[in-house]
N, C-alpha and C positions, 0 to 999 in steps of 0.2 A: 653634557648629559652622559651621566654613565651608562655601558653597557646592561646593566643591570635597569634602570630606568626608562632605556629603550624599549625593552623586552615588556616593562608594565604598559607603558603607553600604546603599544600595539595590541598586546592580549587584551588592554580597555576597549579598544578601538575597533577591533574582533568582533568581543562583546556586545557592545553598543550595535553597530550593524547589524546583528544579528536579531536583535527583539525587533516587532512587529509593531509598528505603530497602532494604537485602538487595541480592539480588546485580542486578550493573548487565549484565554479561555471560554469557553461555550457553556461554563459549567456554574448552576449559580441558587445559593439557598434563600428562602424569605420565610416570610411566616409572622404571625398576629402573637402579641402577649397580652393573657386576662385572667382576672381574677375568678376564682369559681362561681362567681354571680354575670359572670361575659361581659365586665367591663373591661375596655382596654386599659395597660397600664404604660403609659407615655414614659419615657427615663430610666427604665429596666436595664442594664447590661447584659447581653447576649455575646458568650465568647465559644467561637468552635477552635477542637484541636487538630491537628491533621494527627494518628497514631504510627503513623510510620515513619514521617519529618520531627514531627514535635512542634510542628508552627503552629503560632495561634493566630487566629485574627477575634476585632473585636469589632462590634457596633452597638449603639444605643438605637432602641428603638424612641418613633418619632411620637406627633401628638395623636395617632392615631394606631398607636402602641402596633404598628408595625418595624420589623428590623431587614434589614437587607446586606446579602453577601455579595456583590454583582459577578466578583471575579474570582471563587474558589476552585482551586486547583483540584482534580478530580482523585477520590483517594475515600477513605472511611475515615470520618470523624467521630468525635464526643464531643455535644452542647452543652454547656452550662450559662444558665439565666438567675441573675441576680437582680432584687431589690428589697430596700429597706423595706422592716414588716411582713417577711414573706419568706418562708424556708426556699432556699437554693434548691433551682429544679438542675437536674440532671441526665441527658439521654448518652444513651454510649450505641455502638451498634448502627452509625448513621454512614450511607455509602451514596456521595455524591458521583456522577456517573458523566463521563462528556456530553455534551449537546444537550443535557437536563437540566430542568430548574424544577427543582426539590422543593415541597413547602410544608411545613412543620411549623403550627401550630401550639402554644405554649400555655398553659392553663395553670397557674403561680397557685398556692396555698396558704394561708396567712398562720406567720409562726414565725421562731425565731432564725434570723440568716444563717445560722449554725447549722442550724436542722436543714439534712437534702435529700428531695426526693428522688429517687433513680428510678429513670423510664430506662427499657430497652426497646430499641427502634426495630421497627419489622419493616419486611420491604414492600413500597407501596404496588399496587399492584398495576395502576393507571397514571399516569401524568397529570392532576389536576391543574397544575399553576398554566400551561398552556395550550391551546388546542391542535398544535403542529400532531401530524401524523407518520411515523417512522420507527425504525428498530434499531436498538442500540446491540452490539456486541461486545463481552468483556473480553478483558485479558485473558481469561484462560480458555475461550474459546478462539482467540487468533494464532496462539501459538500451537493448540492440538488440532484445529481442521489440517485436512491434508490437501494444500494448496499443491498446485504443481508448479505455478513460478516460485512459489514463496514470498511474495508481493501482497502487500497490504492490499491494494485496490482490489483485487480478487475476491475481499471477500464478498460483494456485491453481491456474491451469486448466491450465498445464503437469506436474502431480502425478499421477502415478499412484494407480490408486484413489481417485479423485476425479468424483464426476458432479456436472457443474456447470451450472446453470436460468442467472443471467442478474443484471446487476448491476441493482441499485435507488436512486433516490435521485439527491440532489444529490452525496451524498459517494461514490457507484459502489461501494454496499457489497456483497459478492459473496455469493451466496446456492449453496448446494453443500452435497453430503454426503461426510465423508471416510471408508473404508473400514468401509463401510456405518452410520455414525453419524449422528446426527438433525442436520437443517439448521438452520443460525444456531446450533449449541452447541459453537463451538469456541473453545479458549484464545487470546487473542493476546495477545505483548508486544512491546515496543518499547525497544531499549536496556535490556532487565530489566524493563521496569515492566509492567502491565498494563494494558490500554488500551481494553478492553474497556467497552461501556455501563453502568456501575454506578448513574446518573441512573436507567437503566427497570429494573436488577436484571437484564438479560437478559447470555447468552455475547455478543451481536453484536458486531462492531466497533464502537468507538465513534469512531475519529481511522487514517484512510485517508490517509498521506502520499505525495506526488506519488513518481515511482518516479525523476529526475532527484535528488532527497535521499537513495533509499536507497542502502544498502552491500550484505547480503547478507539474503537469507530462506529459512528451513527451515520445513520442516513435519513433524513427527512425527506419526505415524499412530497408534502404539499402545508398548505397551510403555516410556514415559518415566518419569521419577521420580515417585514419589509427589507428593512438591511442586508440581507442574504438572499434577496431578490434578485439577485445579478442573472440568473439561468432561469429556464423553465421547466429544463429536465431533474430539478432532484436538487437537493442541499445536503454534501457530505463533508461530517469531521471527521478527525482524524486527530490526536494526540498521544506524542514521543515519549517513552519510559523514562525517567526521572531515577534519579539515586534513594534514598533511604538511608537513615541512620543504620541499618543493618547492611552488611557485607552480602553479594548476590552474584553468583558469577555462573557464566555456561560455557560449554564445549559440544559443538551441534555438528552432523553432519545427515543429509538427507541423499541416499545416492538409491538409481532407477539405474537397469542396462536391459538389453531385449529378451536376457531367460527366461522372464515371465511371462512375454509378447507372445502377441501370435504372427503370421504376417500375412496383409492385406493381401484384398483378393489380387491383386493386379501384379502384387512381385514376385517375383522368383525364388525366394528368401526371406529370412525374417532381417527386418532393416537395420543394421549396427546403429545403437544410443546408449551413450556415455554420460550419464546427469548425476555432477557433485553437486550440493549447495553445502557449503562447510564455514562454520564461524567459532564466534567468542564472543561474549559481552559480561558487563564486568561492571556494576554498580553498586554505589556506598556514599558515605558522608566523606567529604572534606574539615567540615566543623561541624557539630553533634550539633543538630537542633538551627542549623544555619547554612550550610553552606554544601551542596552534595554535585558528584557527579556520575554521570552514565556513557559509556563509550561501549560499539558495537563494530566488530567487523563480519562482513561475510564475503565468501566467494564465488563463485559461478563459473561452473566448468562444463559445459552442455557441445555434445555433442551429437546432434538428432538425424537419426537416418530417415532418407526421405525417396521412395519409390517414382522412376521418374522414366520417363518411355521417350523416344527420339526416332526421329525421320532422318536422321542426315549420316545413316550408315549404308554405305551402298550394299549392293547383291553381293552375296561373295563373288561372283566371276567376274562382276564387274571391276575389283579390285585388280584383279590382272588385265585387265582392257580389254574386255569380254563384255559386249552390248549386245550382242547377238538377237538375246531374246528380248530386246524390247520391241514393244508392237509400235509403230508407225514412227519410230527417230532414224532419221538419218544426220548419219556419223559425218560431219567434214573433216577432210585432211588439209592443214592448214597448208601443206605445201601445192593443192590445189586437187582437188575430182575430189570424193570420199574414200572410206574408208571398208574394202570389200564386207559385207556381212557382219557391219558393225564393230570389226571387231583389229585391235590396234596392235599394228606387227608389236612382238618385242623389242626390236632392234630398234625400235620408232621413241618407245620410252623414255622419258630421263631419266637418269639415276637419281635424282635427286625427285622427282615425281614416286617412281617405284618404293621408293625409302617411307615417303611420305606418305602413300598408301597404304604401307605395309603396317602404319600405325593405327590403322580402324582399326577397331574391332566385330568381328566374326557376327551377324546377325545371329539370336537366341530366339525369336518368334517368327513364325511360318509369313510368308510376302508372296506374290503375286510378280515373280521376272519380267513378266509380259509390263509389268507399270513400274511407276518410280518409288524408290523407298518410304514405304509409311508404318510409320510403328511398328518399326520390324526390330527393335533391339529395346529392351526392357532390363534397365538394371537400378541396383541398391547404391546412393549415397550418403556423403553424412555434412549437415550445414555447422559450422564449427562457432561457437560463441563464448567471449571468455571474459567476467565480469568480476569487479573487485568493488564493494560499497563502504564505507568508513559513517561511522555515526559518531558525534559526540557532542554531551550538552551538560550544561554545568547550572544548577539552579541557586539560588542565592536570595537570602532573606535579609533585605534590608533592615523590616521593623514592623511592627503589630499590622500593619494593613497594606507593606509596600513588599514588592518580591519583583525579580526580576532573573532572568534566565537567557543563554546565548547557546543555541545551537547550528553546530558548522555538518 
């Protein structure tokens, strides 16, 4: 096998691993076709386009002149419905949405298939096809909120019926209850798959992608398919930015530091923070109308100041062997009796004790000599976090109804 044959058999292999078994999308159109008299018409062809891939899919409606899309990839389309005896209808302006099932309704006119009539689609205002209850969020509302991790899950907090504590972790996992259901027990997927921490067996998230890669995110609260019944706290999708016949590329950086701050009551100072999030992403077609891909990076360079108080600084005199004024310690001298008035010759000292003493730092808040050190030194640090994410996914259109997709 040549070099060159290795390299296909492993990107296949890539590939392959990567798709989800069962459904990849949440996203799905149906709808009734009849004549202006409301008979249905069984054997109609219904073809929608994607407008920014160019893929089409088709389906025939059945004997009960319904059609069904189960697994549309979410994006704005144009339908066109065909049959003999009946001018070609036509709807442009159609925007299927993750987690939605769209349903669109067709009403044929009898005339020649040449003849087309053209609907433009408005947007519906309520979800009839199902009775789940939840809020969907677009693209262009995840990339303009002003997240602070920059993480997809965050956007949670924009959800109604959602109380939300505070994100955790390196990965900014978001902690909240949805419509009154137990915290950390809720569904997530991602492009279909389930993404959720299977390693601890817990609902938590388990893969929080930067919000620069996502596309769109829903959350159903109650009332969704049994199939996504796994949790009780909530059902959220989630689906990854996809390429386009058209060229798309960004250059992002979000950066935070304490000039703006103020500082808490308890510091001394306002608390040094260093927050980059900086990237790239860069999607397009590989083959016009078949074959596209999307690749993201970003970085994370966070460094957050955190106000922190400690007991384990002694009195200043005690640093020189000065106990004197503590109320009720007596001093042992290990060579035997104590130690006069608490208080420890020089010449007694190690040098290597005195060295190591001389490394406290100087108490900053007023203490009490008589007692032992307590919250007598109050100072500014900084927790240091340094993160690099890679996105990339490659989609690919087999044939009128088949598509397939690998993202790493």
């Amino acid at each position: 096998m040549t070099v060159k044959q290795t390299l296909g058999v492993l990107a296949a292999a890539l590939v392959l691993a990567s798709i989800p078994l069962g459904a990849q999308t949440q996203t799905r159109l149906t709808g009734t076709v009849s004549d202006n008299t409301g008979s249905v018409i069984p054997g109609a062809q219904v073809t929608i386009s994607n407008i920014n891939t160019g893929i089409t899919m088709v389906a025939e409606t059945n004997t009960s002149g319904s059609y069904n899309f189960p697994f549309a990839a979410a994006g704005q389309y144009e339908l066109v419905c065909e049959f003999e005896g009946f001018k070609t209808y036509s709807q442009s302006g159609i925007v299927l949405e993750t987690g939605t099932v769209r349903g669109i309704d067709i009403q044929m006119e009898v005339g020649d298939v040449n003849e087309t009539i053209e609907v433009e689609a408005a947007a519906p205002l309520l979800e009839t096809e199902s009775s789940t209850v939840g809020q969907f969020i677009e693209r262009d509302t995840v990339f303009n909120m002003p997240l602070a991790s920059r993480r997809s899950a965050s956007l949670v907090r924009l959800l109604g019926n959602v109380t939300y504590r505070n994100e955790g972790g390196a990965e900014a996992l978001p902690f909240f209850s949805m419509a009154g259901g137990r915290s950390r027990n809720q569904m997530w997927t991602l492009d279909g798959t389930v993404i959720q921490n299977m390693s601890l067996g817990i609902a938590q998230l388990g893969l929080n992608p930067p919000a620069e890669s996502l596309q769109e995110f829903k959350a159903e609260q109650s009332n969704y398919s049994a199939e996504y019944g796994r949790a009780g706290g909530g059902f959220i999708v989630m689906t990854t930015r996809s390429g386009t016949n058209d060229f798309h590329g960004a250059v992002y950086e979000f950066f935070r530091n304490q000039a703006i701050d103020t500082r808490t009551f308890f510091a001394p100072g306002k608390a040094p923070l260093r927050y980059n999030i900086f990237g790239t992403s860069a999607g397009g077609p590989i083959a016009k109308n078949r074959t596209f891909y999307f690749f993201n990076y970003e970085g994370g360079r966070r460094r957050n100041g955190v106000t922190y108080s400690s007991d384990d600084v002694p009195h200043l005199p005690e640093i020189g062997g000065d106990f004197s004024n503590r109320a009720g310690l007596v001093l042992n001298d290990p060579s035997g009796g104590v130690f006069p008035d608490n208080i420890i010759p020089q010449s007694r000292i190690d040098s290597l004790g005195r060295q190591f003493a001389s490394w406290y730092p100087a108490p900053n808040q007023p203490g009490d000599l008589s007692k032992p050190p307590a919250n007598n030194f109050v100072n500014n640090a900084s927790n240091a976090l340094t993160q690099d994410f890679y996105t990339g996914k490659v989609d690919h259109n087999l044939g009128i109804n088949d598509r397939m997709y690998g993202r790493f």
